[in-house]
VOGU-3710 file (C-alpha; in Angstrom, 3 decimals, decimal comma):
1> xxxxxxxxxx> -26,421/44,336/-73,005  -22,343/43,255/-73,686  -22,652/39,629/-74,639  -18,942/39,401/-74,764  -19,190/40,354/-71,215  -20,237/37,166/-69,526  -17,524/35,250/-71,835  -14,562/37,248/-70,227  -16,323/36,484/-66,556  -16,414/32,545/-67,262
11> xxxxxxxxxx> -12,636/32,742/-69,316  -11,745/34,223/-65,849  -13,378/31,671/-63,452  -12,226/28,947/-65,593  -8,164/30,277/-65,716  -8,738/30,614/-61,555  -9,853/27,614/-61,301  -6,786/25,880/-63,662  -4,341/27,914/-60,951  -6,233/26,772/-58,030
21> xxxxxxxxxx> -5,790/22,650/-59,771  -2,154/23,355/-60,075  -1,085/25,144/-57,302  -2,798/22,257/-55,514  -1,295/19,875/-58,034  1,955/21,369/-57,269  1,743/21,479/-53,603  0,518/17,861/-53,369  3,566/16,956/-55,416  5,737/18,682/-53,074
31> xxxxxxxxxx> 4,028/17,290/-50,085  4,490/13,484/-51,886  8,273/14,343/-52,545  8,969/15,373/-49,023  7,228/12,057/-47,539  9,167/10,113/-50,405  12,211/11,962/-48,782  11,319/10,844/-45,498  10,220/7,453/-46,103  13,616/6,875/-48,215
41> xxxxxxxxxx> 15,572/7,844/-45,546  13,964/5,629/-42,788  14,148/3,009/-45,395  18,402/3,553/-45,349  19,970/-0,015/-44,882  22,980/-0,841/-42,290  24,459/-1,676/-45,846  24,030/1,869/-46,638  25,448/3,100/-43,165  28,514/0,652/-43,322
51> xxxxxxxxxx> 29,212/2,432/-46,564  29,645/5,728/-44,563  31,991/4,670/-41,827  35,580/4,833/-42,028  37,054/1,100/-40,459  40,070/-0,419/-40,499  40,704/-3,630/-39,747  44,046/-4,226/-37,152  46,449/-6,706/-37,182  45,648/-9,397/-34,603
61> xxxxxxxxxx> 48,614/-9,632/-31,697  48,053/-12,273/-29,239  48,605/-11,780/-25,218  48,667/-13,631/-22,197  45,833/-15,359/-21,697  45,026/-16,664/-17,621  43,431/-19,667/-16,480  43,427/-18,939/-13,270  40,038/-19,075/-11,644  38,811/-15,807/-9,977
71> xxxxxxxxxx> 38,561/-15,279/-6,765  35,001/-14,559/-5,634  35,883/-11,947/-2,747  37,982/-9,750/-5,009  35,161/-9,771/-7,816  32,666/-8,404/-5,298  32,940/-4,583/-4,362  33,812/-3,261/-1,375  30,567/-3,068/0,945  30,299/0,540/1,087
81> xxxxxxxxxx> 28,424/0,325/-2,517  26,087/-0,742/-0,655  24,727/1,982/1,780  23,184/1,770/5,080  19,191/2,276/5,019  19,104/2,418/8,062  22,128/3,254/10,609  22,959/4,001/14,547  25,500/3,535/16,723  24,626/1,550/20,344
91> xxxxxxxxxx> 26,600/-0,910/22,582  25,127/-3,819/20,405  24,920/-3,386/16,627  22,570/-6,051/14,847  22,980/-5,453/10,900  20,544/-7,516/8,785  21,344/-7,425/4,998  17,846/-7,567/2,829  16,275/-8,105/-0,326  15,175/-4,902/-2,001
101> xxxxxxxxxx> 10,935/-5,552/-1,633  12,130/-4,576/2,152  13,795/-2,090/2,302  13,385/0,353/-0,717  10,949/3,400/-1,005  7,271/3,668/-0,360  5,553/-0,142/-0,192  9,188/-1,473/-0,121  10,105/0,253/3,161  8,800/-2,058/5,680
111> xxxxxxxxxx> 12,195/-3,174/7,241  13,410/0,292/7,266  10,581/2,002/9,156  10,731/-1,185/11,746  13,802/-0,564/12,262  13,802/3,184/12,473  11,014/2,411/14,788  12,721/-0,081/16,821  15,800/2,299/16,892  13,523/5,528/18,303
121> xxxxxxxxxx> 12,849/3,207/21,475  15,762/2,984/22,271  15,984/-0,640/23,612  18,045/-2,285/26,102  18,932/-5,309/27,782  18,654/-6,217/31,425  22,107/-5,549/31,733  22,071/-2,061/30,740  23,287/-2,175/27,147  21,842/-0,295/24,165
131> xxxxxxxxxx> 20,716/-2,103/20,902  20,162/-0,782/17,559  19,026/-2,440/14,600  20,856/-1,339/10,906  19,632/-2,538/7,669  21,109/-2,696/4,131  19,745/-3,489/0,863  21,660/-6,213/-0,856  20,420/-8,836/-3,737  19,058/-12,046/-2,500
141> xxxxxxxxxx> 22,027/-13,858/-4,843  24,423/-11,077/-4,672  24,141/-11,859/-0,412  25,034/-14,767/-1,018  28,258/-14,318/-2,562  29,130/-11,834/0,384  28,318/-14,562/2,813  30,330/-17,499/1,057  32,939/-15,300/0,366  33,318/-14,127/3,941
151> xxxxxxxxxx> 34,423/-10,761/2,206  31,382/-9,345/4,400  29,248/-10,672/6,518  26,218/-9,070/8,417  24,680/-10,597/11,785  21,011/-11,503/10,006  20,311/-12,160/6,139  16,647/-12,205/5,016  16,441/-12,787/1,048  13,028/-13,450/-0,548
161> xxxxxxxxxx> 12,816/-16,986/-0,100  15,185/-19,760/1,264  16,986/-20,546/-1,889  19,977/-18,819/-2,041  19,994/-19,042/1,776  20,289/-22,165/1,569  22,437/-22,246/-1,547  25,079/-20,243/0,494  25,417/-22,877/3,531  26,016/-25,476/0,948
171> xxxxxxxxxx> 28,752/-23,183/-0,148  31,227/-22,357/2,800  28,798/-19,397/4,327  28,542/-19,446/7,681  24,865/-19,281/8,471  21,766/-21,248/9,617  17,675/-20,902/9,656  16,808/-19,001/12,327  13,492/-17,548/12,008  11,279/-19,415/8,765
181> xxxxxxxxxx> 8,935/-16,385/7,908  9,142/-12,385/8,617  6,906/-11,342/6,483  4,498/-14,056/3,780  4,745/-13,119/0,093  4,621/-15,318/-3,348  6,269/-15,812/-6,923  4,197/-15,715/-9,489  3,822/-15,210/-13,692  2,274/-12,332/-14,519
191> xxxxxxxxxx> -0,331/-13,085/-18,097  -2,714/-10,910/-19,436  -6,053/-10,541/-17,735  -8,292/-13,899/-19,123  -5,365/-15,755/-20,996  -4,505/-18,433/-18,877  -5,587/-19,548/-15,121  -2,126/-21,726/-13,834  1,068/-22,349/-13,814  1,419/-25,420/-16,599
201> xxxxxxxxxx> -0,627/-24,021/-18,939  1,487/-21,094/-19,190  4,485/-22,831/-19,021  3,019/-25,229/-22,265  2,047/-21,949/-23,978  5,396/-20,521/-23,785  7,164/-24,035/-24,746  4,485/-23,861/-27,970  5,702/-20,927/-28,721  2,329/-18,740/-28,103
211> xxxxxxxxxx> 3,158/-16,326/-26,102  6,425/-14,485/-24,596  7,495/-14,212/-20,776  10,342/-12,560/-19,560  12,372/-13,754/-16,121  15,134/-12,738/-14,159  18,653/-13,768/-13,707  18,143/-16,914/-11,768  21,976/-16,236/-10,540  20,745/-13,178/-8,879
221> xxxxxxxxxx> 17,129/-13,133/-8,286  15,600/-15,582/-5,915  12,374/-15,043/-8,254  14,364/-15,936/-11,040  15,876/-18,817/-9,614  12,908/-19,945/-7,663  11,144/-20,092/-11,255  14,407/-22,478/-12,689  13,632/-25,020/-9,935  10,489/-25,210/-10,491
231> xxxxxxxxxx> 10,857/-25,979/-14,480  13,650/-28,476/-13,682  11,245/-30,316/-11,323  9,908/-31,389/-14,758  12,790/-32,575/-15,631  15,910/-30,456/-18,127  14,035/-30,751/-20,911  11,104/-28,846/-19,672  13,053/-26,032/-18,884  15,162/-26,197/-22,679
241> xxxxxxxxxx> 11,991/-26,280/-24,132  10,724/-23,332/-22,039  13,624/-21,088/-22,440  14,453/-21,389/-26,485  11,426/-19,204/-26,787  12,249/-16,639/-23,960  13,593/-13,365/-26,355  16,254/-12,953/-23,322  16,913/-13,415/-19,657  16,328/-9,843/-18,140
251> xxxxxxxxxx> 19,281/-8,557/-16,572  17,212/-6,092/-13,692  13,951/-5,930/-12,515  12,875/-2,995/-14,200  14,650/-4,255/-17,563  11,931/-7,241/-18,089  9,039/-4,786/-16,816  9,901/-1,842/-19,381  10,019/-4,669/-22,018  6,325/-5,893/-20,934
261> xxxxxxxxxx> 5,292/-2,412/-20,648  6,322/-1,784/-24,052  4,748/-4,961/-25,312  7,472/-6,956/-26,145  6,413/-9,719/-23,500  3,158/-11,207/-22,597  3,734/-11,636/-19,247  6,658/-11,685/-16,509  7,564/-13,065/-13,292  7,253/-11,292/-10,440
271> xxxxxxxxxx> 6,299/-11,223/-6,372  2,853/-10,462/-5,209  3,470/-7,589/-2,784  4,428/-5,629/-5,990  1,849/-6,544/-8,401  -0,359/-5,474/-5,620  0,797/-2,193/-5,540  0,783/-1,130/-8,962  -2,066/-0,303/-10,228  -0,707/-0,560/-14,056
281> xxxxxxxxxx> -0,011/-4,528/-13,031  -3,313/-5,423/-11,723  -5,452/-3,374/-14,557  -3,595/-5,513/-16,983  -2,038/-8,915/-15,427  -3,220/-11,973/-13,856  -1,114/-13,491/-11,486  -0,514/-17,014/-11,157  1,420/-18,191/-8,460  4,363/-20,867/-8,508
291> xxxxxxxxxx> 7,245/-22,540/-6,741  8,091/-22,095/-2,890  7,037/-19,441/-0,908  8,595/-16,453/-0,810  8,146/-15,534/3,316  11,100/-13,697/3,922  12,906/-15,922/6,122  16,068/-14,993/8,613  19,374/-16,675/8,771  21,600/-16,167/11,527
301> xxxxxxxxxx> 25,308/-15,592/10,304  28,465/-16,773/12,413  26,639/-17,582/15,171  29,347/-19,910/17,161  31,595/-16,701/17,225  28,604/-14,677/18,914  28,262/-13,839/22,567  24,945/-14,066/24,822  24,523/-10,585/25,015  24,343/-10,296/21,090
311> xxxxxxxxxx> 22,099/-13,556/20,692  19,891/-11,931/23,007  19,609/-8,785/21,058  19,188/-10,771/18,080  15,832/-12,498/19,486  14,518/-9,020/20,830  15,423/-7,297/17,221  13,599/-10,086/15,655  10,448/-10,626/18,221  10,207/-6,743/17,247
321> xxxxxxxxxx> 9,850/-7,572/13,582  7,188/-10,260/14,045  5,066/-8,446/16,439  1,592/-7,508/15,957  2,620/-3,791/15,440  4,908/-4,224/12,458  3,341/-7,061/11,014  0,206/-4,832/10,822  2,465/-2,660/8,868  3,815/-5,214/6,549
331> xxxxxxxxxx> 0,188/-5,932/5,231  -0,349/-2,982/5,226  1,995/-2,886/2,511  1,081/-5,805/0,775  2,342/-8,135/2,480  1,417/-11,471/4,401  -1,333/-11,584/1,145  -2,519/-15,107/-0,255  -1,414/-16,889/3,117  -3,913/-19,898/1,599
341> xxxxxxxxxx> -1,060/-20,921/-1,308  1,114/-23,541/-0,524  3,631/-25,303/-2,176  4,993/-29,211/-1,512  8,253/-27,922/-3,329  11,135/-28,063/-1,238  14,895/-27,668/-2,710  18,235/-28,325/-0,380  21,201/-26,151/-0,903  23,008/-29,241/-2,866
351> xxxxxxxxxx> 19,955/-28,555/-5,653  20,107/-25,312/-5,572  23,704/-25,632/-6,696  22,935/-28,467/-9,228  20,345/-25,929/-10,507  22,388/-22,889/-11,228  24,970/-25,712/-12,665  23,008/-26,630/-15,242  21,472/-23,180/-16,041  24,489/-22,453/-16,927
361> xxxxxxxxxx> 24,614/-25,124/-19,233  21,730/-25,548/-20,781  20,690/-21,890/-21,035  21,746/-21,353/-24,637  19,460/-24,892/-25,454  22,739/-25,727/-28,035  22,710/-22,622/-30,040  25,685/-20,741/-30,596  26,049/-17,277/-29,367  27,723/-14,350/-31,514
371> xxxxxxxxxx> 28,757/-11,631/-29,336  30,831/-8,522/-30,199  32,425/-6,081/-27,669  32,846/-2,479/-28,955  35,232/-0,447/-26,498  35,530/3,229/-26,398  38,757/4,457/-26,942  37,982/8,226/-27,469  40,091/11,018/-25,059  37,360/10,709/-22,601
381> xxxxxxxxxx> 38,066/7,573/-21,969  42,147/8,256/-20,832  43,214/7,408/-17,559  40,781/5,631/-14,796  38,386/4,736/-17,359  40,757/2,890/-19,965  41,975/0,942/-17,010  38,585/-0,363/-15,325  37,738/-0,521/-19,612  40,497/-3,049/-19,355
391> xxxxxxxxxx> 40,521/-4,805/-16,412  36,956/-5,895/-16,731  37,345/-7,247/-20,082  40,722/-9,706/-19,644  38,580/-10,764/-16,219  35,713/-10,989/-18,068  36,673/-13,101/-20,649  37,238/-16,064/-18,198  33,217/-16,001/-17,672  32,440/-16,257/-21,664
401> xxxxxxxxxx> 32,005/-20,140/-22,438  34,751/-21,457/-25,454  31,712/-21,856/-27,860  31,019/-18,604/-28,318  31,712/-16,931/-31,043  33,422/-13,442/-30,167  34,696/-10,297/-32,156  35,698/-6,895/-31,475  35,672/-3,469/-32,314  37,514/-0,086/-30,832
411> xxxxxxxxxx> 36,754/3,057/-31,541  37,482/6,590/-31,428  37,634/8,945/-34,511  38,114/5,723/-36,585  36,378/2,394/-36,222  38,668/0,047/-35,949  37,967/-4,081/-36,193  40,193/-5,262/-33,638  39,620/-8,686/-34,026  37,118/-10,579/-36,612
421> xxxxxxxxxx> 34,377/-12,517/-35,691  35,571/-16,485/-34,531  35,401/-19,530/-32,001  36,254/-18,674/-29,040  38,994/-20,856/-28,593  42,225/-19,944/-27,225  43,549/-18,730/-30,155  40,992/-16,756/-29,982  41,162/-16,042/-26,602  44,908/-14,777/-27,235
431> xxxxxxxxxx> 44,209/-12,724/-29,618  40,937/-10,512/-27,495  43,371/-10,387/-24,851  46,003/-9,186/-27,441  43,750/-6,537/-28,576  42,665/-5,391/-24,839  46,316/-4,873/-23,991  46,705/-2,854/-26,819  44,072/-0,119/-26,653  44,922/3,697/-25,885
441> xxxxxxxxxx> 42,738/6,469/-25,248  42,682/9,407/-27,966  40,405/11,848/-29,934  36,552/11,893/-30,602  33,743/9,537/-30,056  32,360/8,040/-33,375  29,788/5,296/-31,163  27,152/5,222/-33,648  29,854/4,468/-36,211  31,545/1,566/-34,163
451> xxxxxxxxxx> 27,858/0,097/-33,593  26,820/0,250/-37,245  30,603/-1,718/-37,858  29,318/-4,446/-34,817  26,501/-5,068/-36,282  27,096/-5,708/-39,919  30,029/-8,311/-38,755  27,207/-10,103/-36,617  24,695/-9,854/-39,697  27,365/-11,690/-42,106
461> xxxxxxxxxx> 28,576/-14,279/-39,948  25,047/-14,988/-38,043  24,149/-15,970/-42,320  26,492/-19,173/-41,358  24,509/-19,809/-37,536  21,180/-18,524/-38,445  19,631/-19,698/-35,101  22,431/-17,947/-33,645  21,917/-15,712/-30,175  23,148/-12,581/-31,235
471> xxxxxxxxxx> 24,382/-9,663/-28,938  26,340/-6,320/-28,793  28,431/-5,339/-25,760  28,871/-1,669/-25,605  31,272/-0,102/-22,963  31,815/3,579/-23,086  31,305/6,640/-21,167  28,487/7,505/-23,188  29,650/10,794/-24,902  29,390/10,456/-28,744
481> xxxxxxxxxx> 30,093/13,317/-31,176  30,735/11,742/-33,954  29,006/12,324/-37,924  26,295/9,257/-36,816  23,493/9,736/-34,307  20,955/8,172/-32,026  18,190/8,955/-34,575  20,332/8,117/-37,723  21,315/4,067/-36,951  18,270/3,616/-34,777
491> xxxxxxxxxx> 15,895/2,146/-37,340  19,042/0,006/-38,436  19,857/-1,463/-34,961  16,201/-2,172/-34,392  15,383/-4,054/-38,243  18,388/-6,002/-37,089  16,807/-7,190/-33,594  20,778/-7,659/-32,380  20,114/-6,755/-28,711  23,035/-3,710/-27,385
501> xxxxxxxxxx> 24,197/-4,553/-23,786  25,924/-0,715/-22,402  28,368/-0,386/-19,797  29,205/2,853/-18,514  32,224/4,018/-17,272  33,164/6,840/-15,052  30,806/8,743/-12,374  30,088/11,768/-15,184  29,116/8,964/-17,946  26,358/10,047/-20,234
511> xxxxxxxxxx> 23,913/7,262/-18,806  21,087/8,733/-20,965  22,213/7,942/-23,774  23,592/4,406/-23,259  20,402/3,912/-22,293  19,003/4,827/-25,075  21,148/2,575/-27,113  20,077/-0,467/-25,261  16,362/0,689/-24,908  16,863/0,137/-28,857
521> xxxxxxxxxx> 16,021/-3,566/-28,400  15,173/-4,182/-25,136  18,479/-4,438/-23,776  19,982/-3,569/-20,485  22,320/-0,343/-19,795  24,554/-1,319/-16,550  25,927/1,646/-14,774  29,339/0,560/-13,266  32,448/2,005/-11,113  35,621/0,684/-10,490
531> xxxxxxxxxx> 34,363/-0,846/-6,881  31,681/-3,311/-9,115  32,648/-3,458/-12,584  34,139/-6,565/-12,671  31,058/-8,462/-10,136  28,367/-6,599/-12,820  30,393/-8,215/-16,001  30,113/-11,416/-14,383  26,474/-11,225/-13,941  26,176/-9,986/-17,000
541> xxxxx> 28,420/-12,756/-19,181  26,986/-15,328/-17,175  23,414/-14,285/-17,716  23,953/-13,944/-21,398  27,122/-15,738/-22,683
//
């Protein structure tokens, strides 16, 4: 037998198993090099990024600044933007404008399929004439305005509660009470499922700081504002101390539930009918009801200016709506549920006022607020756009309080800093109007860049008000093609927690990815037109600035 044999068998074993240890060696390395790669670039800084961009900063020119207060019927849009749900022609027309829980899609259809009901039978009165019922879906607060304003005004309102009603009589509108109740529902916080059991307790945790809760608008949402009464009935102080440790007043509905949905918030406000209906609320949610009841009540509008004939039609359209039939229908759809809560709250329309007055106030709880608009400048923007781009800021600006702190930023295939960071004094307020005045449309669409700029100048100066409420205010058509992206400034954006409010412009905006940008942190994307940009900035300033 070879001896030397089995030696050349183990040299051989042993030299494959030295390549098998460093081709492994050397794969692992290359595997650890590419996650180094990819860790160091999710690790890039907005340091880093504001290194990449070209800026310039512009010479500040200042313009006319007005005073004058704006008129509340040319703020709101013409009508139209607000379709029919339901429409027919007949000698006697009743329109009723409603809240959204009544006349939306599936559960939220009640008032439409009454009245498409109520239209198929084709009612009369003794005299021969036809009635037909039409219904459109307006906000409770946005209603309101329409009423007070007299720029439109239907022949029934029904918001969610009587609130802003109310509110509205107390304001110039033309209306009174006429039925109390259509159909019962209730306001209520929203916690997680064995966290807390009512109202005080939640209110205490979120005052402690324990736990987050998002609410709407109380300038637009009769949830949101029944929910401000309520606190204030404690006195100012127990709302200050609630809201300092709210992350943000949702500007929609579906803003604050993406953001619970997500996780960002504990728990949210809501009505009951909803959180009955979705499955995804009532797996995870308890709900706690609060405040006045929200039973859907009817106001008559104008009715000194009303003949007999219509008033009649008005009592049969509304005995329709509270009959048996279509009541069985309504709780069928969740509502007339938890008929045993009552409330001893009552507010006049002089409180309600008083209310919204001091919201408006005390929302900020002292802190300053550093807010920087970035405008879109690019060739899409030319024409139309630029102007409503324009308009809505110099009317705009009237709605920002003088202790903000404001900058602002243009962009197109250069960032430029239009105007740095200050008080918004009227200096100040000179030189933004200056620098709206001046803006042209031309060449491409460096967003990301402009963004990136925004944010470092609200990271610098936020080191001198570090308990500062910090905000971007994007408005843009939405199409970037620029040498940034979505993916390379998101991480960025987000470590900074600065919050990116998007406007669109034009019908063919890119809505996506606005969206996008504010989904970034938990921001809302507005979709506007030239009929309701200006109303949806004033919602918008006064919600946030």
């Amino acid at each position: 037998m070879d001896k030397k044999k089995p030696v050349i068998i183990y040299g051989a074993v042993a030299v494959c198993v030295m390549l098998a240890v460093l081709i492994v060696a050397l794969f692992n390395k290359g595997k650890e090099n590419k996650e180094k790669k990819v860790e160091e670039e999710a690790q890039v800084t907005l340091e880093d990024l504001v290194a990449r961009v070209n800026v310039s900063t512009a010479t500040p020119k200042k313009g006319v600044v007005s005073f004058d207060s704006n008129n509340l019927y040319d703020e709101l849009p013409e009508i139209d933007k607000y379709p029919l749900a339901v429409s027919k022609n007949a000698d006697i027309v009743i329109e009723i404008f409603t809240s959204g829980e009544k006349a939306g899609k599936g559960n939220d259809s009640w008032l439409i399929d009454v009245a498409d009901k109520f239209n198929s039978e084709n009612k009369t009165l003794d005299n021969g004439r036809t009635i037909a019922l039409n219904v459109r879906s307006v906000p409770s607060g946005t209603a309101a305005d329409y009423i007070i304003s007299n720029k439109y005004v239907p022949d029934l309102y029904t918001p969610s509660n009587t609130l802003f009603g109310d509110y509205a009589a107390a304001n110039g509108g033309d209306l009174e009470l006429y039925k109390d109740r259509l159909v019962g529902n209730t306001a209520g916080l929203l916690v997680k499922k064995g966290t807390y059991s009512d109202f005080d307790s939640i209110i205490k945790a979120v005052q402690d700081n324990k736990i987050n809760v998002g609410y709407t608008n109380p300038q637009t949402s009769a949830t949101g504002l029944n929910l401000l009464l309520t606190l204030l009935e404690g006195g100012t102080e127990n709302f200050t101390k609630f809201n300092e440790n709210i992350p943000y007043i949702a500007y929609t509905t579906q803003q604050m539930r993406d953001s619970a949905s997500n996780g960002k918030l504990d728990g949210m406000i809501t009505e009951y009918q909803a959180y009955i209906n979705d499955e995804n609320l009532t797996s995870l949610y308890d709900f706690i009801p609060f405040g006045v009841r929200h039973d859907n009540p009817v106001y008559i509008c104008r009715k000194a200016s009303k003949d007999a004939d219509q008033l009649k039609a008005i009592q049969i359209v509304t005995d329709y709506m509270l009959s048996p039939e279509m009541q069985k229908i309504a709780t069928s759809k969740g509502f007339n549920a938890l008929d045993d809560y009552t409330s001893s709250l009552s507010f006049s329309g002089a409180e309600v006022t008083q209310a919204l007055d001091t919201y408006k106030k005390e929302k900020d709880n002292g802190k300053d607020i550093i807010a920087v608009f970035v405008a879109d400048c690019s060739g899409s923007m030319d024409g139309e756009p630029m102007n409503q781009l324009k308009n809505s800021l110099t009317n705009g600006l009237s709605y920002i309080n003088d202790n903000n702190y404001v900058g602002f930023v243009s962009y197109d295939s250069k960032v430029t800093i239009e105007l740095p960071i200050a008080q918004l004094d009227i200096n100040q307020r000179a030189y933004f109007q200056g620098a709206v005045d001046s803006l042209t449309a031309g060449g491409s669409t460096y967003t990301y860049e402009a963004l990136v700029i925004a944010a470092d100048m609200i990271e610098k100066e936020r080191v001198n008000h570090p308990d500062a409420k910090c905000m971007i205010i994007l408005l843009s058509d939405g199409y970037a093609n620029g040498k940034f992206q979505i993916d390379d400034v998101r991480d960025s954006i987000a470590a900074s927690t600065i919050p990116v409010y998007t406007i669109s412009y034009g019908s063919d905006s890119d809505k996506d990815s606005l969206k996008a940008i504010a989904n970034i942190n938990e921001a809302a994307a507005i979709n506007a037109d030239s009929d309701d940009i200006i109303y949806k900035i004033k919602s918008l300033f006064n919600s946030q600035l």
